[in-house]
OpenMM code with the backbone's topology and positions (N, CA, C; nanometers):
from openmm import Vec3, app, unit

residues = "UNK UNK UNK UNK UNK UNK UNK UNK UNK UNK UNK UNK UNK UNK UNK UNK UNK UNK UNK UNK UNK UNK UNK UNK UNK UNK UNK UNK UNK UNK UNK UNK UNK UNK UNK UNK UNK UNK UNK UNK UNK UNK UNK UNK UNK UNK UNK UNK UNK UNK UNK UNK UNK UNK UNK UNK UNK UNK UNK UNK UNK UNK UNK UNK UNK UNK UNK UNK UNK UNK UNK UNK UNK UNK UNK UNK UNK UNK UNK UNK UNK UNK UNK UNK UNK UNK UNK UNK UNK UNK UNK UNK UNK UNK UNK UNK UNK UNK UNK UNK UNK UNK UNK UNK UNK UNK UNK UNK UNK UNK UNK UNK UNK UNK UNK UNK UNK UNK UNK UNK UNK UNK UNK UNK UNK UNK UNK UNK UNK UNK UNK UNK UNK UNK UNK UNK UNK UNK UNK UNK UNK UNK UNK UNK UNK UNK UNK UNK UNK UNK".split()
positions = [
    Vec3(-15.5577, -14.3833, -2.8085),
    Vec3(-15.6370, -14.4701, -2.8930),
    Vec3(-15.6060, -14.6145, -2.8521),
    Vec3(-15.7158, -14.6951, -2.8409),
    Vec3(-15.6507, -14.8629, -2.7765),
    Vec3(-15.6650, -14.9170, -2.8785),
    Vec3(-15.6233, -15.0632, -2.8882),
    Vec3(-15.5909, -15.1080, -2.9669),
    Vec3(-15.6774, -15.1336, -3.0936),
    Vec3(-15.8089, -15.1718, -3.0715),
    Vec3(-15.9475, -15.1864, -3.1359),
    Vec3(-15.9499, -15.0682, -3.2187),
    Vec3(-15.9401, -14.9571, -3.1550),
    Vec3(-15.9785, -14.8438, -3.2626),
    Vec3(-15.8586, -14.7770, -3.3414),
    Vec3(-15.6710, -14.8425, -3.3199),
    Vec3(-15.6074, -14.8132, -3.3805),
    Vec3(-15.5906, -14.9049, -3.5081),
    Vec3(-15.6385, -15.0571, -3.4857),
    Vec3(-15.6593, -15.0971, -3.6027),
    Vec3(-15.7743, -15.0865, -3.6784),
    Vec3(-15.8786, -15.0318, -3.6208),
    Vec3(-15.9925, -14.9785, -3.7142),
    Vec3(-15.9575, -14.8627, -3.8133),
    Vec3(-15.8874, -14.7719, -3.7324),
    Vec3(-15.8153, -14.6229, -3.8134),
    Vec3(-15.7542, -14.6916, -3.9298),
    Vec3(-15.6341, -14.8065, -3.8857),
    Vec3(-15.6053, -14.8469, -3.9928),
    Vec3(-15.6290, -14.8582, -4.1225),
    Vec3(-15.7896, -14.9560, -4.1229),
    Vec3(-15.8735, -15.0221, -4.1385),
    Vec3(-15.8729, -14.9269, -4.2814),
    Vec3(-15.9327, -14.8226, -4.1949),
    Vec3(-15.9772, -14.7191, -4.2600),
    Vec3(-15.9264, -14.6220, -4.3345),
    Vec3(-15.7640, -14.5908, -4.3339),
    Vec3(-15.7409, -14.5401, -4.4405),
    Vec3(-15.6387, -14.6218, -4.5526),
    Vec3(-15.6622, -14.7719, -4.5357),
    Vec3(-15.5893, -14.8699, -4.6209),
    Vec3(-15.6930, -14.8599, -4.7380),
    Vec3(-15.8716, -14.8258, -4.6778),
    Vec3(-15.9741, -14.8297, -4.7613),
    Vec3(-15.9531, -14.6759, -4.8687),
    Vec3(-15.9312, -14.5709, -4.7512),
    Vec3(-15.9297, -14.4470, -4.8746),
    Vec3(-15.8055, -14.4867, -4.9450),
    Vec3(-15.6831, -14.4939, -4.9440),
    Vec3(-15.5880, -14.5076, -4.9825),
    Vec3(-15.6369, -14.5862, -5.1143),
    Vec3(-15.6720, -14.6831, -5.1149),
    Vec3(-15.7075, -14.8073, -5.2412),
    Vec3(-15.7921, -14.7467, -5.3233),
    Vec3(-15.9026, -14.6396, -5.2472),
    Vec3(-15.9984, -14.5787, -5.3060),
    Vec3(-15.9804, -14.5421, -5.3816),
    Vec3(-15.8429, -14.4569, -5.3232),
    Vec3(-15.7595, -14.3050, -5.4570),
    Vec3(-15.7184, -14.3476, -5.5380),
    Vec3(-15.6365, -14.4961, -5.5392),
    Vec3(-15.5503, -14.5415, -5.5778),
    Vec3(-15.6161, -14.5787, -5.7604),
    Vec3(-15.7375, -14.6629, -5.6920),
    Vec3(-15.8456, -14.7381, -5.7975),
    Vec3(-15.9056, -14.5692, -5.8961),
    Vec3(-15.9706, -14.4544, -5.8060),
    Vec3(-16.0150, -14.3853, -5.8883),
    Vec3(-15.8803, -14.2789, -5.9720),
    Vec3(-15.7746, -14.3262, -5.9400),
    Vec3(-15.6576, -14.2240, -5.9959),
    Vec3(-15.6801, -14.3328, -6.1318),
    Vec3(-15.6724, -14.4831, -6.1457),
    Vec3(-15.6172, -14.5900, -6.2506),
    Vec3(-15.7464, -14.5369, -6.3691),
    Vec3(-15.9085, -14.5390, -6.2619),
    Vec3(-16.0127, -14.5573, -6.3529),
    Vec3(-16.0282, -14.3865, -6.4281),
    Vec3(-15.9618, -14.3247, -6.3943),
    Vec3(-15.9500, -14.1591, -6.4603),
    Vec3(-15.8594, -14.2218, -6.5657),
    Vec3(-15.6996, -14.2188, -6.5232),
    Vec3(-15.6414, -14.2548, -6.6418),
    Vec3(-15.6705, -14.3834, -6.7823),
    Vec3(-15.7311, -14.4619, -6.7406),
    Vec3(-15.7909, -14.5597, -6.8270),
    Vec3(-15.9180, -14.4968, -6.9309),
    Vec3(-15.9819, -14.3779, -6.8419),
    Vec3(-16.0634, -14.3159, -6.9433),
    Vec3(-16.0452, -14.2306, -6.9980),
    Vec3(-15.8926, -14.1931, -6.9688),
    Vec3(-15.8325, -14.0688, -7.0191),
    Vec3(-15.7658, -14.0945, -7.1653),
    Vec3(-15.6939, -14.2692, -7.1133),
    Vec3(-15.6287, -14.3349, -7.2299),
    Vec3(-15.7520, -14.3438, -7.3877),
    Vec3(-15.8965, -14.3889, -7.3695),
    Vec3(-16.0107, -14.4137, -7.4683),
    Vec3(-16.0538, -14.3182, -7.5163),
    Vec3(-16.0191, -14.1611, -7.4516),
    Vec3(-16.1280, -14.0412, -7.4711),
    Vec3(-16.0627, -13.9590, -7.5818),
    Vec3(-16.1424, -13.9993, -7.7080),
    Vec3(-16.0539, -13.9680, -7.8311),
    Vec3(-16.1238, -13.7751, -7.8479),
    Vec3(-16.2403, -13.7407, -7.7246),
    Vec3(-16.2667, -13.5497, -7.7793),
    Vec3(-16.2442, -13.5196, -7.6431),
    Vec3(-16.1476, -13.5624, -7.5515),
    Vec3(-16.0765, -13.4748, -7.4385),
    Vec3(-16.1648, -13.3801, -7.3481),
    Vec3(-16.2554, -13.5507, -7.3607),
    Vec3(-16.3643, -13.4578, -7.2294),
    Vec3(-16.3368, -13.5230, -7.0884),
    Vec3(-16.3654, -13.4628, -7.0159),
    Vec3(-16.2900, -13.5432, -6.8554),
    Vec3(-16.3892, -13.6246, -6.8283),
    Vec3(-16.4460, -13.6504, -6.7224),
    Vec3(-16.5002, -13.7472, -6.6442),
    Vec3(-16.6138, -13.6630, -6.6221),
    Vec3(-16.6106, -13.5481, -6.5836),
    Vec3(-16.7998, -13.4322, -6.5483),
    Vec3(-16.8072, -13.4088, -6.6655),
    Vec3(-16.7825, -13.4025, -6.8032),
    Vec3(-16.7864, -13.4054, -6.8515),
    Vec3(-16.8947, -13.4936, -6.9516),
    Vec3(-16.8622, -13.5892, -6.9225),
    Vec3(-16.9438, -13.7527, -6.9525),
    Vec3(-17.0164, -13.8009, -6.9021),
    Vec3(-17.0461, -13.7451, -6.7309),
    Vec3(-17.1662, -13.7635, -6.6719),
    Vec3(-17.2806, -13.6449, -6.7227),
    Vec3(-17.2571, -13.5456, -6.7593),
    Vec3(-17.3327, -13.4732, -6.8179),
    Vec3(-17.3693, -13.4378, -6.9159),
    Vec3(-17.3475, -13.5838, -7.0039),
    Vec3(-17.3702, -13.5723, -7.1353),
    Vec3(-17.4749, -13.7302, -7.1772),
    Vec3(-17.4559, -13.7899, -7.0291),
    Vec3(-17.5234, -13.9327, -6.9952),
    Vec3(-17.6130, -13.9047, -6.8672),
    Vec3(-17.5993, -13.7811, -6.8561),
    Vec3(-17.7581, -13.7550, -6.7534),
    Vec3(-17.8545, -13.6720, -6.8833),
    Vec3(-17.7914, -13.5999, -7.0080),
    Vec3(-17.8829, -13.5531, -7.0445),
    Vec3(-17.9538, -13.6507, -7.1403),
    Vec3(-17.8242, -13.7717, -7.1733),
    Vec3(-17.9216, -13.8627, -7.2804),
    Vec3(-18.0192, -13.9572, -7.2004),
    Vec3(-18.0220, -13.9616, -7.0728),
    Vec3(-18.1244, -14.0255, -6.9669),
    Vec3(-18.2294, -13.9527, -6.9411),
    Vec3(-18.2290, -13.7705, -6.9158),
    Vec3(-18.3298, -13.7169, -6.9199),
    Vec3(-18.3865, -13.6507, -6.9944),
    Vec3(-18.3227, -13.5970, -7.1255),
    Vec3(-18.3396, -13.5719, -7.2510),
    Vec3(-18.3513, -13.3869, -7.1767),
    Vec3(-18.4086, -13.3047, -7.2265),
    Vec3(-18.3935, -13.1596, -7.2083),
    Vec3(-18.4013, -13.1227, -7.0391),
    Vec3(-18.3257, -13.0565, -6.9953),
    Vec3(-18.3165, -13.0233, -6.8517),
    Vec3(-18.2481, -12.9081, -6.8045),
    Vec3(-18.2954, -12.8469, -6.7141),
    Vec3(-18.2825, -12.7260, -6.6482),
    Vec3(-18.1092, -12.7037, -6.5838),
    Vec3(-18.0653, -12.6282, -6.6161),
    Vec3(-17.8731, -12.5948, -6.5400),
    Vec3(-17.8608, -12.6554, -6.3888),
    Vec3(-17.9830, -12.5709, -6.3200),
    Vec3(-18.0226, -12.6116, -6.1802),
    Vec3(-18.0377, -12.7621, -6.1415),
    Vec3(-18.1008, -12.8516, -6.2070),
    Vec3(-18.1290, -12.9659, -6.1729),
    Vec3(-17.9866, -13.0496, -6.2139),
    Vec3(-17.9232, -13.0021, -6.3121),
    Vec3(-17.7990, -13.0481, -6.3558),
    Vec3(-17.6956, -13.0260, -6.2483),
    Vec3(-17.6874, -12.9420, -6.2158),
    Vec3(-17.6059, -12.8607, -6.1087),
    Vec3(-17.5887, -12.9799, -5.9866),
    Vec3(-17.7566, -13.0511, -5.9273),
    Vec3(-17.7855, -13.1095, -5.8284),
    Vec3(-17.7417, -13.2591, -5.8873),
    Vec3(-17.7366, -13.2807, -6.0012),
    Vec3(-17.7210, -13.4221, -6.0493),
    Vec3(-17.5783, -13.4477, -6.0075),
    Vec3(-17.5405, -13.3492, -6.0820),
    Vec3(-17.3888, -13.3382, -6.0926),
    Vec3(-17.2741, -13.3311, -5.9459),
    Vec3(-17.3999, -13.2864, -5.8715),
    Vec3(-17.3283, -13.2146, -5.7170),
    Vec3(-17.2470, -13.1047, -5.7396),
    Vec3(-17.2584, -12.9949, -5.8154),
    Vec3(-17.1727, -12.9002, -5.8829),
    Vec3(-17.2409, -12.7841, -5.8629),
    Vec3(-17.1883, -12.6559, -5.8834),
    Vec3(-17.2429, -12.5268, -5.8049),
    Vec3(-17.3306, -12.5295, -5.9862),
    Vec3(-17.4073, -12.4346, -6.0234),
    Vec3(-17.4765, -12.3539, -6.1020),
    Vec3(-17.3336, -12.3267, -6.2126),
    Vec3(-17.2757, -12.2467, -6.1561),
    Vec3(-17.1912, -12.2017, -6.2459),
    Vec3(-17.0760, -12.3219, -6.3349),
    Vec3(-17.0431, -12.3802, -6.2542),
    Vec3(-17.0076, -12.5073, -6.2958),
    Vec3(-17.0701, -12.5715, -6.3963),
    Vec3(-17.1720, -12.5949, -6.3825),
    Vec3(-17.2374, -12.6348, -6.5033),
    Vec3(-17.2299, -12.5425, -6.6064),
    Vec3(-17.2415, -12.3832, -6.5903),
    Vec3(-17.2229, -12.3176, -6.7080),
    Vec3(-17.1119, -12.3441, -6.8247),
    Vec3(-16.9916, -12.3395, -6.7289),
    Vec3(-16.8679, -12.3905, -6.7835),
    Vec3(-16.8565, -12.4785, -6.8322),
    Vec3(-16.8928, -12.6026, -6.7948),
    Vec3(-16.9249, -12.7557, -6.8277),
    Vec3(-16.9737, -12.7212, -6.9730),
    Vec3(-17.1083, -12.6638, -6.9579),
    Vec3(-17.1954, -12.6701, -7.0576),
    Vec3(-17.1264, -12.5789, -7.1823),
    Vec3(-17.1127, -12.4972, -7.1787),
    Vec3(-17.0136, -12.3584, -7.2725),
    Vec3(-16.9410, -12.4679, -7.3448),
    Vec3(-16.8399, -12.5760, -7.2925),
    Vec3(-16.7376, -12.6323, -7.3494),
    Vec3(-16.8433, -12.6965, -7.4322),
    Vec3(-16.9461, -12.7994, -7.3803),
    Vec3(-17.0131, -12.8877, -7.4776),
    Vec3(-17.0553, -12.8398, -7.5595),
    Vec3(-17.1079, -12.6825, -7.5531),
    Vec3(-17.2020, -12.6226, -7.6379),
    Vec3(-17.1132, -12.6294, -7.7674),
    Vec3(-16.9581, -12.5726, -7.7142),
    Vec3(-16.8710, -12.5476, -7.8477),
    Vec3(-16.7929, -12.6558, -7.8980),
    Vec3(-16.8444, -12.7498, -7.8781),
    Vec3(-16.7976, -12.8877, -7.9325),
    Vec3(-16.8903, -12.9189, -8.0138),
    Vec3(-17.0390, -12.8688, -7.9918),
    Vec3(-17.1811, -12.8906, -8.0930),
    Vec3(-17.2369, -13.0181, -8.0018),
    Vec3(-17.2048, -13.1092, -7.8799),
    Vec3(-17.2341, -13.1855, -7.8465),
    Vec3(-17.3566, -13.1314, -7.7461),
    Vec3(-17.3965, -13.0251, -7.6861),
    Vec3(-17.5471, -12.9773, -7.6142),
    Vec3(-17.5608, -12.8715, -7.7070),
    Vec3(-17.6988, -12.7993, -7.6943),
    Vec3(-17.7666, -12.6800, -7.7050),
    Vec3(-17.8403, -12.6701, -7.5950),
    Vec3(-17.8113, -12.4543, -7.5705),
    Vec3(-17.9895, -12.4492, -7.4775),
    Vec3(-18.0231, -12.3921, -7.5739),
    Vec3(-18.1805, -12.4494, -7.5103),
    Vec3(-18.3358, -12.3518, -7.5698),
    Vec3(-18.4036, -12.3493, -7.4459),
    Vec3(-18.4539, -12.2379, -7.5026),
    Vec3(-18.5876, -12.2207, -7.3950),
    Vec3(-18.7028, -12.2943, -7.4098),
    Vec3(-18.7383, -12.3395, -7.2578),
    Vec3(-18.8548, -12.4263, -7.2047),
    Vec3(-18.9550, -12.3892, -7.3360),
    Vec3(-19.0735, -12.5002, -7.3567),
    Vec3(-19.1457, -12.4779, -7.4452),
    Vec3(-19.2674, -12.4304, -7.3282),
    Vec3(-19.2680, -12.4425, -7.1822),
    Vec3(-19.4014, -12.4591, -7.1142),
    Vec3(-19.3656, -12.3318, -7.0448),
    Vec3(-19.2276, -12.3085, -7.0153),
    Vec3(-19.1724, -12.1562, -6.9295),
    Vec3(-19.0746, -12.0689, -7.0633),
    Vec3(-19.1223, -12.0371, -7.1008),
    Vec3(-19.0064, -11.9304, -7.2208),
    Vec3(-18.9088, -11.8831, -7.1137),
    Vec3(-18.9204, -11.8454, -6.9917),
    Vec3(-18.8121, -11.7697, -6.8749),
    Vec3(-18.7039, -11.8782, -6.8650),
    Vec3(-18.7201, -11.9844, -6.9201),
    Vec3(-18.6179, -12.0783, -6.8442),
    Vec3(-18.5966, -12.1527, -6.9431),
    Vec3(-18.4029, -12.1902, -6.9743),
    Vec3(-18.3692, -12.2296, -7.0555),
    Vec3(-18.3041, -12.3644, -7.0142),
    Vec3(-18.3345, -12.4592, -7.1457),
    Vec3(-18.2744, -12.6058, -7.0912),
    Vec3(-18.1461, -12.6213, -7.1367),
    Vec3(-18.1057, -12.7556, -7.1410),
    Vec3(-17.9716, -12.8047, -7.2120),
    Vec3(-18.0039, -12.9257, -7.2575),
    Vec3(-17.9953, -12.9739, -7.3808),
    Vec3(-17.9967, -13.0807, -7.4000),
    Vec3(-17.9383, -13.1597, -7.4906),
    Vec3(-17.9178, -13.2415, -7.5842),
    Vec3(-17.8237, -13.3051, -7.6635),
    Vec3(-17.8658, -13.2724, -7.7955),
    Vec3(-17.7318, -13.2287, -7.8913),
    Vec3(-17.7646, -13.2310, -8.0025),
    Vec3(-17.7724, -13.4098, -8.0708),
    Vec3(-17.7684, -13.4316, -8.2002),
    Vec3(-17.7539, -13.5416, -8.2837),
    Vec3(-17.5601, -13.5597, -8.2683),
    Vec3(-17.4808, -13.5106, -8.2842),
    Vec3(-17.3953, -13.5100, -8.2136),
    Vec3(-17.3370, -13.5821, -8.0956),
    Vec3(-17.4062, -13.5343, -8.0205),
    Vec3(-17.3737, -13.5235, -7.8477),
    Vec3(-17.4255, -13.7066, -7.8706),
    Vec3(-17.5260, -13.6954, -7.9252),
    Vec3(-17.5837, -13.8880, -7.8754),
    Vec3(-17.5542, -13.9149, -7.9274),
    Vec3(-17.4376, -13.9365, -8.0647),
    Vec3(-17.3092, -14.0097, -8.0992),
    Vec3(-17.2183, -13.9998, -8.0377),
    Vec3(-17.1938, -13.8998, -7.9745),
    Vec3(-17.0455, -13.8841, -7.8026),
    Vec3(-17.0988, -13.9806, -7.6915),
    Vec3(-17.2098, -13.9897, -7.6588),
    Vec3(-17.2631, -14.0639, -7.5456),
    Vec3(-17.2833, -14.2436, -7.5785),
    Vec3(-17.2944, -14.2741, -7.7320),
    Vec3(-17.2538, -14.3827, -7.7360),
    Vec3(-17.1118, -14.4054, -7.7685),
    Vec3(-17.0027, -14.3188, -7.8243),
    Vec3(-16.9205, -14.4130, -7.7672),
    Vec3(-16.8934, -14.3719, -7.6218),
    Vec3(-16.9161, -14.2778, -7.5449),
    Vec3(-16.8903, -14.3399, -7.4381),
    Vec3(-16.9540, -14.4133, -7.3212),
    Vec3(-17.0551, -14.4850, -7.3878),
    Vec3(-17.0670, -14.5916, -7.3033),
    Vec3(-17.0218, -14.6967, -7.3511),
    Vec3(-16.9499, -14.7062, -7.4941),
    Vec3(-16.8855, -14.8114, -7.4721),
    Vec3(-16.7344, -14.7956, -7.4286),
    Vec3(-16.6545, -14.6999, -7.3875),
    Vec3(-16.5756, -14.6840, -7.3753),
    Vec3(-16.5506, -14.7501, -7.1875),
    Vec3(-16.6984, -14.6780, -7.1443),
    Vec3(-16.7434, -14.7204, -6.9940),
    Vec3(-16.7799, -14.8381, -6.9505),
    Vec3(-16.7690, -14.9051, -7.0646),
    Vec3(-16.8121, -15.0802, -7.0607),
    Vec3(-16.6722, -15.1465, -7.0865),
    Vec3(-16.5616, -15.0689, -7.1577),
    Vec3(-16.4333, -15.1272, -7.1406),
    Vec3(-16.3607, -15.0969, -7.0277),
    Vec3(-16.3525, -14.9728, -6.9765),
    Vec3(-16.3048, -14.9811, -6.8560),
    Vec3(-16.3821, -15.0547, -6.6784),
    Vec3(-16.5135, -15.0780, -6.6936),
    Vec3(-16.5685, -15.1919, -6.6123),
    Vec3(-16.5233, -15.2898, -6.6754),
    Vec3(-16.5252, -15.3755, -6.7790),
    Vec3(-16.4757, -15.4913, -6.7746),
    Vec3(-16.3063, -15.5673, -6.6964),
    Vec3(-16.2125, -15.3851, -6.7560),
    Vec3(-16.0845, -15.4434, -6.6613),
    Vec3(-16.1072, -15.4440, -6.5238),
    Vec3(-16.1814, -15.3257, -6.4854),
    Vec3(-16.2098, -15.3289, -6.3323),
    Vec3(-16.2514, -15.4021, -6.2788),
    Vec3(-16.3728, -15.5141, -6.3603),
    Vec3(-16.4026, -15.5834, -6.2532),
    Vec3(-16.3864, -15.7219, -6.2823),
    Vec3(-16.3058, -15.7774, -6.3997),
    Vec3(-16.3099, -15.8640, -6.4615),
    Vec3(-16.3223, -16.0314, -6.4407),
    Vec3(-16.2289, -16.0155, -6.2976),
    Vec3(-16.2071, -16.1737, -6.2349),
    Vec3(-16.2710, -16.1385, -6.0983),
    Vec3(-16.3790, -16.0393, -6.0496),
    Vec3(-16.4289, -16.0113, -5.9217),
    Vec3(-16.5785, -16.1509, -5.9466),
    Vec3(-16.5832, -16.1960, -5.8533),
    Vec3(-16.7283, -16.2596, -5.8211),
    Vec3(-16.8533, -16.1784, -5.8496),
    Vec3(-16.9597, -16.2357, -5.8172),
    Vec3(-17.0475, -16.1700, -5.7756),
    Vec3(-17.1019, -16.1545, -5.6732),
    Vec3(-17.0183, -16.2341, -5.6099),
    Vec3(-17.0750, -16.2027, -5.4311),
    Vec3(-16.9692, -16.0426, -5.3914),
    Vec3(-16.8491, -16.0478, -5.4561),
    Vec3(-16.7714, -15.9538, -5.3950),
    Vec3(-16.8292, -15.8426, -5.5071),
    Vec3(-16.8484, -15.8604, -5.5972),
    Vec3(-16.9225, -15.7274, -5.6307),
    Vec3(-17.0241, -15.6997, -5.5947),
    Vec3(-17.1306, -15.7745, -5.4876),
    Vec3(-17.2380, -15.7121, -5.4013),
    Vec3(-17.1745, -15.6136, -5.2916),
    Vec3(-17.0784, -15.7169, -5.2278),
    Vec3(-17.0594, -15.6748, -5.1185),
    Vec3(-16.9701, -15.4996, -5.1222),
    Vec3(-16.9081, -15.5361, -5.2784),
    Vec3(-16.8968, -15.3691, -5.2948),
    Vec3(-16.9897, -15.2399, -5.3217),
    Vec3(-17.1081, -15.3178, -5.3415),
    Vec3(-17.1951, -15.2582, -5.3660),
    Vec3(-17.2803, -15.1739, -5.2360),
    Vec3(-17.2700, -15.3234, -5.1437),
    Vec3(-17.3606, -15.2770, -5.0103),
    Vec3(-17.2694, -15.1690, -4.9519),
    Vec3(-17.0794, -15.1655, -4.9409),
    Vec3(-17.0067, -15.1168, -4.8810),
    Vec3(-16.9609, -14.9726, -4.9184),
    Vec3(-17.0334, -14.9240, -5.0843),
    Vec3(-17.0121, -14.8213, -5.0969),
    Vec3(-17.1776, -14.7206, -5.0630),
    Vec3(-17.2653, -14.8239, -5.1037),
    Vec3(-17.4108, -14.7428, -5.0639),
    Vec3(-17.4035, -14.7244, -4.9139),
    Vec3(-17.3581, -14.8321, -4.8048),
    Vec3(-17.3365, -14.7224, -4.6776),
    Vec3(-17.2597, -14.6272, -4.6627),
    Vec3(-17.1610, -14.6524, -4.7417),
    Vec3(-17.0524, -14.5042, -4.7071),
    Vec3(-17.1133, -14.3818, -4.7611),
    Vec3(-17.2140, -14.3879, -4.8588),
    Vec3(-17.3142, -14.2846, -4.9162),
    Vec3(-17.4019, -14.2417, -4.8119),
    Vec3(-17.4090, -14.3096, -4.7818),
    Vec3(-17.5744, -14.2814, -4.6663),
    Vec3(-17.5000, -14.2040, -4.5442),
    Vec3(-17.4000, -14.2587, -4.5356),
    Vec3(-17.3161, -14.2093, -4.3774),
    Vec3(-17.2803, -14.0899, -4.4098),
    Vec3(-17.2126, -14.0272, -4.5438),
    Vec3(-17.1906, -13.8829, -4.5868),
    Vec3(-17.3258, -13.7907, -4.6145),
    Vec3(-17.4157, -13.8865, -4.6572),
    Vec3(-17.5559, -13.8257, -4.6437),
    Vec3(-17.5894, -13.7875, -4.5054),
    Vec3(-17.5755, -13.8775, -4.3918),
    Vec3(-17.6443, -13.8259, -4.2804),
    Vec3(-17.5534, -13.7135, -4.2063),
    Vec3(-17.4401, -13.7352, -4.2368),
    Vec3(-17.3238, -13.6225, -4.1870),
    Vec3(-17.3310, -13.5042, -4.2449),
    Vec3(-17.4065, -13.4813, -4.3475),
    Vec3(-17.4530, -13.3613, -4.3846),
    Vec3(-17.5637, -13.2829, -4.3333),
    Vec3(-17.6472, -13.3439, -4.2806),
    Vec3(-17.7724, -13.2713, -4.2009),
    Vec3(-17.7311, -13.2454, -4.0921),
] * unit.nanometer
topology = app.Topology()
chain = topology.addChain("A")
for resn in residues:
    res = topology.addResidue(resn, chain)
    for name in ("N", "CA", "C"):
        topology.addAtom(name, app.Element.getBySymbol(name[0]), res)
């Protein structure tokens, strides 16, 4: 390896390293606020259903990046918290949704405000130029795992 691409390697895992480092702090910080001991997939799937309101396991599955069954599990826990219900489609009776009880969209507001306290420490004294530039630097690293998948 010459020199160029041993400090690029560098480069590069000073970035995962910080990565882990930041998403180990921003788990525990939401671990510290989360007064019904739901994790993190947890809360995205309880703030994709108050965004799309009734929705299919399958499409959840793809939101989520999570197998089918995964979501079952996911969902089972919410179900028995009273925070989702399924019913069946009103347009397909074969196919059953998930969606939020009255409940669940009192769980989803507080946790977005819980998600608005932990962005504020995270990003608190950052610019806004450096929070673009984190912005542009994580949407390519998306696209690059996107194209490495085909």
């Amino acid at each position: 390896m010459n020199e160029s691409n041993g400090r690029r390697y560098a480069l590069m895992k000073e970035l995962d390293d910080i990565f882990r480092e930041v998403r180990k702090l921003i788990i525990a910080e939401w671990n510290r606020h989360n007064v019904h001991g739901l994790n993190m997939t947890h809360g995205r799937m309880l703030i994709i259903l108050s965004e799309t309101g009734a929705i299919r396991s399958s499409e959840l599955a793809e939101r989520l990046s999570i197998t089918n069954g995964g979501v079952t599990g996911i969902a089972d826990r919410l179900i028995d918290l009273g925070f989702v219900k399924r019913e069946r489609s009103e347009r397909d009776r074969r196919a059953v949704q998930l969606m939020l009880t009255e409940q669940g969209k009192a769980v989803v507001g507080e946790m977005m405000k819980t998600r608005e306290r932990v962005m504020m420490k995270l990003f608190h004294n950052l610019s806004e130029e450096s929070m673009t530039a984190g912005i542009e630097l994580f949407r390519q690293m998306s696209v690059n795992m996107a194209e490495a998948q085909e």
